[in-house]
VEXVEX-620040 format. One record per atom (N, C-alpha, C): residue number from 1; residue in one letter; x, y, z. Coordinates in steps of 0.1 Angstrom, whole numbers. Atoms other than C-alpha are relative to their C-alpha. Example, Ala and Ser with C-alpha at 12.3 -4.5 7.8 and 13.67 -1.06 7.14 Angstrom:
<sites>
SITE   k r    c1    c2    c3
SITE   1 a     9   -12     0
SITE   1 a   123   -45    78
SITE   1 a     9    12     0
SITE   2 s    -9   -11     0
SITE   2 s   137   -11    71
SITE   2 s    -8    11     8
</sites>
This chain:
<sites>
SITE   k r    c1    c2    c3
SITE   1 x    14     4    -3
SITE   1 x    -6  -227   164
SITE   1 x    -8     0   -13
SITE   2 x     9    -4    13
SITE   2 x   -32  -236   135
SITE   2 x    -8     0     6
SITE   3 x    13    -5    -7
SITE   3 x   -62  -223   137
SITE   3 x   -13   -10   -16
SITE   4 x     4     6    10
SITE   4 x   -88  -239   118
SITE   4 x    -9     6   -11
SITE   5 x    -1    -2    10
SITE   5 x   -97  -236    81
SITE   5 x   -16    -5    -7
SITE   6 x    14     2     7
SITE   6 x  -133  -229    71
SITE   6 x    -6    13   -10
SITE   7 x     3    -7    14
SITE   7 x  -152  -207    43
SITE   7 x     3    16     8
SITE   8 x     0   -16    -3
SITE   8 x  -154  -174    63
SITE   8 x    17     2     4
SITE   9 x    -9   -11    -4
SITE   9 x  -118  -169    75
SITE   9 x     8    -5   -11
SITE  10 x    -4    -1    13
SITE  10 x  -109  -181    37
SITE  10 x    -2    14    -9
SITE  11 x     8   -10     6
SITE  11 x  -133  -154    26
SITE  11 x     7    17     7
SITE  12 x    -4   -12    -6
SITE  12 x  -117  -127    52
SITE  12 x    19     1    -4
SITE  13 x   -17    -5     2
SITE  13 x   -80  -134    40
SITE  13 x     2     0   -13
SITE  14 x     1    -4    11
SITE  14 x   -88  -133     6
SITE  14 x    -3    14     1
SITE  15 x     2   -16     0
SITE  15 x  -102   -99    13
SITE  15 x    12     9     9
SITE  16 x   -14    -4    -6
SITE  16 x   -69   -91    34
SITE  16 x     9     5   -11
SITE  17 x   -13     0    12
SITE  17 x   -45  -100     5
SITE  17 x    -8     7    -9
SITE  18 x     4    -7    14
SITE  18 x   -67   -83   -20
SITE  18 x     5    21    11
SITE  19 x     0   -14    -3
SITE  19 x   -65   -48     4
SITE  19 x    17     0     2
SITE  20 x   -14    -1     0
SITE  20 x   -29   -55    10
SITE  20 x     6     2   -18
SITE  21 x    -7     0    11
SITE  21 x   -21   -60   -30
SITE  21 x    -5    16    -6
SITE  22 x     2   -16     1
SITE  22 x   -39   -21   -35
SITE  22 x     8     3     4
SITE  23 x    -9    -8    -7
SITE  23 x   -19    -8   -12
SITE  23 x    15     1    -7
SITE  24 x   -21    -1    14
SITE  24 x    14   -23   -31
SITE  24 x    -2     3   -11
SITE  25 x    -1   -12    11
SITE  25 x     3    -9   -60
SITE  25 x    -2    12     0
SITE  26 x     0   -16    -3
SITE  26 x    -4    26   -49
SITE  26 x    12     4     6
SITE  27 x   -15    -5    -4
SITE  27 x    33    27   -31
SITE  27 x     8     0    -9
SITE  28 x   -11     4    16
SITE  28 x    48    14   -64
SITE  28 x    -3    10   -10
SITE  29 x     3   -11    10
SITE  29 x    26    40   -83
SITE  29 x     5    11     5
SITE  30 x    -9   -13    -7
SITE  30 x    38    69   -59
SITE  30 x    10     0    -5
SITE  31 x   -16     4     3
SITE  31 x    72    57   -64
SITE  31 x     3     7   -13
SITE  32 x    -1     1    12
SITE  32 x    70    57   -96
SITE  32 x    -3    13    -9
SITE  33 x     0   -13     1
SITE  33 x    54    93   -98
SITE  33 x     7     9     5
SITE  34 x   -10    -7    -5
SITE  34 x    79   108   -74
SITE  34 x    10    -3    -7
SITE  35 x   -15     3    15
SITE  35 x   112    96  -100
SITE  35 x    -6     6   -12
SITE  36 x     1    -5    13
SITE  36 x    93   110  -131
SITE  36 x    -8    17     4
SITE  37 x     6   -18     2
SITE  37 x    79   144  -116
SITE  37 x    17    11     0
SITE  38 x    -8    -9     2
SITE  38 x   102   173  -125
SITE  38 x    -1    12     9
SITE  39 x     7    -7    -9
SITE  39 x    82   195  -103
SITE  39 x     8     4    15
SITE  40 x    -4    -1   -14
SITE  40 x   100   204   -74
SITE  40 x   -11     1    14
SITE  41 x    12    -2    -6
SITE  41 x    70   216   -56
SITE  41 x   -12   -12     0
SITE  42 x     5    11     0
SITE  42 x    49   185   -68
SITE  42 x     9   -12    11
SITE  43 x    -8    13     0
SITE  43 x    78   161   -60
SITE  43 x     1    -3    17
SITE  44 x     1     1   -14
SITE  44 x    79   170   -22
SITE  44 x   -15    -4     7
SITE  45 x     7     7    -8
SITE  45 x    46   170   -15
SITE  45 x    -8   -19   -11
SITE  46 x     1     8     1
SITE  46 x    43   136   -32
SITE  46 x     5   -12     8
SITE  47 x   -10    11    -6
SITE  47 x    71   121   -12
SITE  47 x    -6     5    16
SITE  48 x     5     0   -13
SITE  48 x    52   133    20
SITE  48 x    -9    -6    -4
SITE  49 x    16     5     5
SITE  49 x    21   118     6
SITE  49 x     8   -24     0
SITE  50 x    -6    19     0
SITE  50 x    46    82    -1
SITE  50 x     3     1    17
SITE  51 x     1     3   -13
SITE  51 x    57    86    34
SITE  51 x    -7    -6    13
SITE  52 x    11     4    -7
SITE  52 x    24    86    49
SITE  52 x    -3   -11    -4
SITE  53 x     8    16     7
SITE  53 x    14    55    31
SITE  53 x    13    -7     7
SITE  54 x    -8     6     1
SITE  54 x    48    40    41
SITE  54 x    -2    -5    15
SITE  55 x    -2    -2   -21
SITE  55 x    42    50    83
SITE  55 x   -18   -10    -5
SITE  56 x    11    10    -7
SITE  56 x     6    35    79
SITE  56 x    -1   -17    -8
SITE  57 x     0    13     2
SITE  57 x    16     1    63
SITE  57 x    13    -5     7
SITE  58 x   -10     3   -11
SITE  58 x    45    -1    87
SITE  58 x   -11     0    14
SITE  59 x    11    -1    -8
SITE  59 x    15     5   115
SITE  59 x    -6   -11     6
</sites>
């Protein structure tokens, strides 16, 4: 089905893909903090903290 193609639901999926491309970078940054912390105690609750981001973009 298309739906039709005017300034406001350009304007609301531009602001989609912009809140979606945050989000992929704050999973990639976690990531990326959880592999370089040494921390044991940091490292867990980081990877519960990626989790949660993981369950609300699966959501």
């Amino acid at each position: 089905m298309m739906y039709p193609v005017d300034k406001s639901n350009m304007i609301a999926l531009a602001g989609l893909n912009l809140a979606l491309s945050y989000e992929n970078a704050a999973v990639a940054r976690l990531e990326n903090r959880v592999s370089e912390t040494i921390d044991w105690e940091l490292k867990e609750r980081l990877d519960l903290h990626l989790a949660r981001q993981e369950n609300t973009r699966n959501a």
